[in-house]
N, C-alpha and C positions, 0 to 999 in steps of 0.2 A: 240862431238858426242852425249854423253847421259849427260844432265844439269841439270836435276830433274828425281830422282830417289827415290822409292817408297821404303820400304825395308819391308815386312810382318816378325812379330816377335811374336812369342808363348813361349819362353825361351826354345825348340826343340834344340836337336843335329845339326840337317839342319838349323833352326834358326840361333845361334850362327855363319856355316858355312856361310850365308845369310850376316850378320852384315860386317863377316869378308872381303869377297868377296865385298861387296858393297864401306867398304873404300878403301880397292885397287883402284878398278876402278874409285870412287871421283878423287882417288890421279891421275889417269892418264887423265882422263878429265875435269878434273875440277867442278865437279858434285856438288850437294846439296842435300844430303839426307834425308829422311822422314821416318823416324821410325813409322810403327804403327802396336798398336796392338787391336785387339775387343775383349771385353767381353761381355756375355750375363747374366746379371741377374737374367732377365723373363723367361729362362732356369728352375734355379732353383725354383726362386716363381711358375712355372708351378705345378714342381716336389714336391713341399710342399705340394700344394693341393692335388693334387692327393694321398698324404698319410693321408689326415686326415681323412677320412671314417676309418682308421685302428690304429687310436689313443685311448690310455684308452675311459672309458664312462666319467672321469670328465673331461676330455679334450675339451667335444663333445660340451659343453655349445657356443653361439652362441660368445657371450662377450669373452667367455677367448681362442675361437679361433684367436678373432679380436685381439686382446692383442698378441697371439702368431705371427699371420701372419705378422702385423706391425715392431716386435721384430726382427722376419726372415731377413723381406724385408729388415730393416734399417744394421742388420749385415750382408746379402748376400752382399749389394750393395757398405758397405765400405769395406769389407776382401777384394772382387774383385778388387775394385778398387786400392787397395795398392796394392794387389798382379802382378799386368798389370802394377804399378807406378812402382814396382821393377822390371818389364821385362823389361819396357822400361829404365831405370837407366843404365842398363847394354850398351846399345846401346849409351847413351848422351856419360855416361866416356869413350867408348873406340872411340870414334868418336874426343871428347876433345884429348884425347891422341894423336891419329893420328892429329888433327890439320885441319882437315874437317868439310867443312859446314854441320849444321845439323837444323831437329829438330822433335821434337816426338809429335807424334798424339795420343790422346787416344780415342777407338771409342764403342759406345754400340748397341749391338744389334748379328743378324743373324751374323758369320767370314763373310763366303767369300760373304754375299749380303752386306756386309759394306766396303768389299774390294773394290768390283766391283763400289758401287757409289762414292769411293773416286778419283778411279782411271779414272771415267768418267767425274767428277765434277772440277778434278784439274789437269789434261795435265798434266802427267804425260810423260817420253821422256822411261823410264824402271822401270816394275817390276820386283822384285828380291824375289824370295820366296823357301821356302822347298820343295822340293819333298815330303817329309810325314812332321807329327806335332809331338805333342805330344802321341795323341792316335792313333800312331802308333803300327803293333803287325811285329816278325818276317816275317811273310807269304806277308804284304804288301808291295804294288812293288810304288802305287801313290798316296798318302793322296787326301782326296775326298775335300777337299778344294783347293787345288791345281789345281785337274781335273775341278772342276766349274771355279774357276777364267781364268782356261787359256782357258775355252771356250767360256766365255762370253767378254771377252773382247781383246782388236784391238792391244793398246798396245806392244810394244815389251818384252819378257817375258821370265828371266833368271834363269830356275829352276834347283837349288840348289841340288847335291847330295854328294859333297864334299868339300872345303872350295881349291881343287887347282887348278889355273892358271899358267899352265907353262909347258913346252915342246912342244907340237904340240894343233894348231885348224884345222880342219875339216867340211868342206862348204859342203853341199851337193847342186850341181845344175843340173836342169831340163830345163833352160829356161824361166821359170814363173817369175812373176814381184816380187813375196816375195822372189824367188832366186836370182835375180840381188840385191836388195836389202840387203841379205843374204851375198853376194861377197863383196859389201863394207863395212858392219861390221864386216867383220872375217876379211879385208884388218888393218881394222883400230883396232882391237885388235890385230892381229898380229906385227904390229910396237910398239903397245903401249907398250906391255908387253914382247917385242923380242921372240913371239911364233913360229915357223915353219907352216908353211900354204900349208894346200894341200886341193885341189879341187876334190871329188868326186863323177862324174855321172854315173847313171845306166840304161839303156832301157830294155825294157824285149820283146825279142822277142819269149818267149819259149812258152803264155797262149793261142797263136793262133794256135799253131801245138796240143796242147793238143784240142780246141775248136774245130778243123777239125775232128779231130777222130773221138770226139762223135759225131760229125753231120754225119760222113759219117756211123756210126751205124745205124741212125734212116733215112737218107732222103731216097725217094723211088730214081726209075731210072729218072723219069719224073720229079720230084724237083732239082735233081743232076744235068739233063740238062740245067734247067732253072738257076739253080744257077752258073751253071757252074765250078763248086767244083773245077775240076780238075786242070781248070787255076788258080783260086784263090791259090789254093794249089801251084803252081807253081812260081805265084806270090811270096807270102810268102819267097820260096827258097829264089828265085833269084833276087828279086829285096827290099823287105821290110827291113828285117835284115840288109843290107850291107846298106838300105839309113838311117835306126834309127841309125847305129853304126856313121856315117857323121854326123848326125844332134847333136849327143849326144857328139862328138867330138866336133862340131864348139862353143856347150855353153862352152866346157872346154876353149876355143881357147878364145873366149873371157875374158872369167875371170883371162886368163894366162895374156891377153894384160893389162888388169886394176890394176894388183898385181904389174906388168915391170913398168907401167905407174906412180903409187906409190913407186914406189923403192926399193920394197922386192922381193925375188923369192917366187914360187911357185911349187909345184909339182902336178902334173895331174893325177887322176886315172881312167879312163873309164873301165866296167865291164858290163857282161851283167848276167839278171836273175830278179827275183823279188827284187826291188829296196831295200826293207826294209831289206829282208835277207843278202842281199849282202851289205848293209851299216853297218849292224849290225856286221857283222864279220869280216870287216874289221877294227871298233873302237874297238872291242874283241881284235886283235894281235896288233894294232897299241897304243893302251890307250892313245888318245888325253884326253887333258884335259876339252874340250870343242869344242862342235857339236855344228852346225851351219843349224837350216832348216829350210827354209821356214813354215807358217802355211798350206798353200796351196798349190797344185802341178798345173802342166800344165791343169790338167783334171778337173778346180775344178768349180762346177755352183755354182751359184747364191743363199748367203743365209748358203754354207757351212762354220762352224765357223774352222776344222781341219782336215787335208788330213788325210788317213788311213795309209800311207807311215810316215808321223810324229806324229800321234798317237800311232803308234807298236814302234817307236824309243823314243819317250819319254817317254814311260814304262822301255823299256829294254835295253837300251845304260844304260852302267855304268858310264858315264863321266855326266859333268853340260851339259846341255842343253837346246842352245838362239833358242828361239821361234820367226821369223821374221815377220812382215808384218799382215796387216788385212786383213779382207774381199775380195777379188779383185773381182770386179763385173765387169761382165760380158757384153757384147753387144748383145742381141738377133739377130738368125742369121735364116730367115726359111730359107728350103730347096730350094725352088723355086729361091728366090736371091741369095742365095749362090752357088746352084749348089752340096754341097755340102751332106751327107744325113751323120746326127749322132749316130753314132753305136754305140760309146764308147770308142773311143781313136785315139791315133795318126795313127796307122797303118791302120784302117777303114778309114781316110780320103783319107789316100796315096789310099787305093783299091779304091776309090770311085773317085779320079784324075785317075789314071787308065782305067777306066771302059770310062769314058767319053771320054777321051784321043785316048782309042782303042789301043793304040801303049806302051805297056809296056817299051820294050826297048830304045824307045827315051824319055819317062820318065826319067828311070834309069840315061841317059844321062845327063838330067836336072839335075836330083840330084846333081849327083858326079860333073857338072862343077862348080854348085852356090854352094853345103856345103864343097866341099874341100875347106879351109878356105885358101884365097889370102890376106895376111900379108899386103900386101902395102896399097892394098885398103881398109883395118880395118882402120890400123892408118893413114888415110887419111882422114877417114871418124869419129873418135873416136874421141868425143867432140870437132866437127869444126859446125856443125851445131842443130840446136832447133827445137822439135817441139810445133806444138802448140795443145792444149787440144783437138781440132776440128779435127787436121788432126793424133792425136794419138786412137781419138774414131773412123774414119773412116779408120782405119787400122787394129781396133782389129780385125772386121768380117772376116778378113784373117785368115785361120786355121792356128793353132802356131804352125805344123809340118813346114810351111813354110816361114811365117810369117816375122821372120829376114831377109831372103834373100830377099823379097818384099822390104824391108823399109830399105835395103841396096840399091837397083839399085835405090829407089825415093832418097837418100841419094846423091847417085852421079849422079843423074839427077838435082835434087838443089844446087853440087857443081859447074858443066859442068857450070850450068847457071850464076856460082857468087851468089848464093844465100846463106844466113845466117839464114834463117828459115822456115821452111818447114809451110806451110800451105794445106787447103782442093782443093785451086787454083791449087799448085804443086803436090797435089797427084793427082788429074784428069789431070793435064797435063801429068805426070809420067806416068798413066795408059794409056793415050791416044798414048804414046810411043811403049807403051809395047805393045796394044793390038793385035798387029797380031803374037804376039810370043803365040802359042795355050798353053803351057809350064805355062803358067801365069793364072788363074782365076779371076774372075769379082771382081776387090775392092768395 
């Protein structure tokens, strides 16, 4: 799983937790680990000059500043450097002890801008770092080296707040490709290490009854009609809630199939409300030892480096926290081809299938027959066929409220045919099936 692992080392409380946690994990995949730590010199030679305006007058002489600044540099840059030989010391012996691959980097310059080009320069598979450093104070919650590196970079990223693994992991999924992603690394730590594994999603359908309110405050009579609030509003009731609680079930249903598929159980928690609060209170009474989220959520454009749903959790969860997946870049999609008009989320799409639709309730229809999740046809369909790159970018432009059940019927339209790999051939033939089902939108 992880083969080359990174381990940031400051001689930190989390530090140490970092070292410890890193040969575990060597020991259960067979990993190679990289000790390293940065020091800045130029730091201090900054910090000298800037004192010498406030040095004695025989100090001031031009020569015996040069004499002092030389003197500094040479003792700055060797204390530092034993002092980083001794932090990384601590990391060689207990890696020796453990009997794991190792070996230590020493790096000079800016922490975390010498972190980030190591970790771009040399493939790296996991970084392992503190939550806080050194200069940490009671009041802080994420050492600012930490928050830079896990923003800048792609890597998979295991920030440190305790040194334990064991008892329960906790996957958060939304359906996003860092969350599928996210399901086989808590799968595969959960065997390694005999954790308990539970999968939990959360949809929020309560921000759009809050957003009707305030609209129906300000809009006049004549904007109400055009908008037609009322059915929207009605929509909402009766049909959006009941298809996100489906959709939000069917990512559980998969990740149940993949954990059966690997050999472990699994527990399912679907919840509804704002995602982060409701994840957060649940790792509060449950104390896994390790969260499991995506970088990214289902919402996430182009260029964003961390969702707001895993930026509020990896401040405030008490437990370690694996950072999944990079960038996931996007397919631009206008309006006109899509059909579709972007408001900001999953449930503006569904209104916007709707609207064009005309027929709310044979929507709803659609929903409930395609995300009631049919077991047969998963594992019928679960790792029997490939796609290819072509026919996976010609699918993204499907909004990801829907998106699965799409590239499930092209799934058993490639099998109907004996097919083993889905190409852009079989997604236009797929769609060319489909297309008198009005239920379906333009691939």
């Amino acid at each position: 799983m992880y083969k080359k692992i990174l381990i940031a080392i400051d001689n930190s409380r989390h530090s140490n937790y970092c070292i410890d946690l890193g040969i575990n994990i060597s020991k259960k995949f067979n990993s190679h680990l990289v000790g390293c730590h940065v020091y800045d010199a130029s730091l201090h030679q900054k910090r000298f000059r800037d004192m010498e305006k406030g040095l004695p007058p025989q100090y001031q002489d031009e020569d015996v500043l040069k004499r002092q600044r030389d003197l500094h540099t040479s003792l700055i840059n060797l204390g530092l450097k034993l002092i980083s030989e001794s932090y990384l010391d601590v990391f060689t012996r207990k890696c020796r002890e453990a009997s794991v691959s190792h070996e230590s980097r020493l790096l000079e310059g800016k922490n975390y801008s010498e972190i980030i080009k190591e970790v771009h320069n040399n493939h790296y598979d996991l970084v392992i770092m503190g939550v806080l450093g050194l200069a940490a104070v009671n009041e802080s919650i994420i050492g600012s080296v930490c928050e830079r590196v896990v923003r800048r970079i792609t890597t998979d990223v295991l920030v440190v707040k305790n040194r334990c693994l064991d008892g329960k992991v906790v996957i958060a999924v939304d359906g996003s490709t860092p969350s599928s992603a996210g399901v086989k690394s808590a799968i595969n730590f959960a065997k390694s290490f005999d954790l308990k594994l539970t999968a939990v999603s959360v949809f929020d359908p309560h921000y759009h009854r809050v957003a009707f309110e305030s609209i129906a405050k300000v809009l006049s009579k004549e904007a109400g009609q055009i908008f037609r609030f009322r059915e929207q509003e009605t929509l909402h009731e009766e049909i959006i809630d009941k298809g996100l609680a489906k959709i939000y079930r069917n990512h559980l249903d998969h990740a149940n199939l993949e954990a059966k598929d690997a050999g472990i159980g699994i527990d399912t928690v679907l919840m509804d409300g704002k995602p982060y609060d409701k994840i957060l209170k649940y790792v509060n009474n449950e104390k896994p030892s390790l969260l499991i989220l995506g970088r990214t959520g289902v919402h996430n454009t182009n260029g964003l480096d961390i969702g707001s749903t895993t930026e509020n959790l990896l401040r405030l969860a008490p437990c370690n926290v694996l950072l999944i997946g990079g960038i996931e870049k996007k397919v631009d999609v206008s309006v006109a081809h899509s059909g579709y008009v972007e408001l900001g989320g999953e449930k503006e799409r569904v209104i916007n299938a709707y609207n064009q639709s005309c027929n709310g309730k044979d929507f709803f229809k659609f929903l409930e027959s395609n995300q009631e999740v049919n077991k047969k046809s998963i594992v019928k369909s679960h790792n029997s066929v490939v796609w290819t790159k072509e026919a996976q970018t010609q699918t993204a432009r499907i909004p990801s409220f829907i998106r699965d059940v799409v590239r499930m019927k092209i799934e058993e339209y490639a099998q109907e045919k004996g097919c083993q790999e889905i190409t852009t051939q079989i997604v236009n033939e797929a769609r060319s099936k489909l297309i008198n089902d009005s239920s379906f939108h333009k691939i």
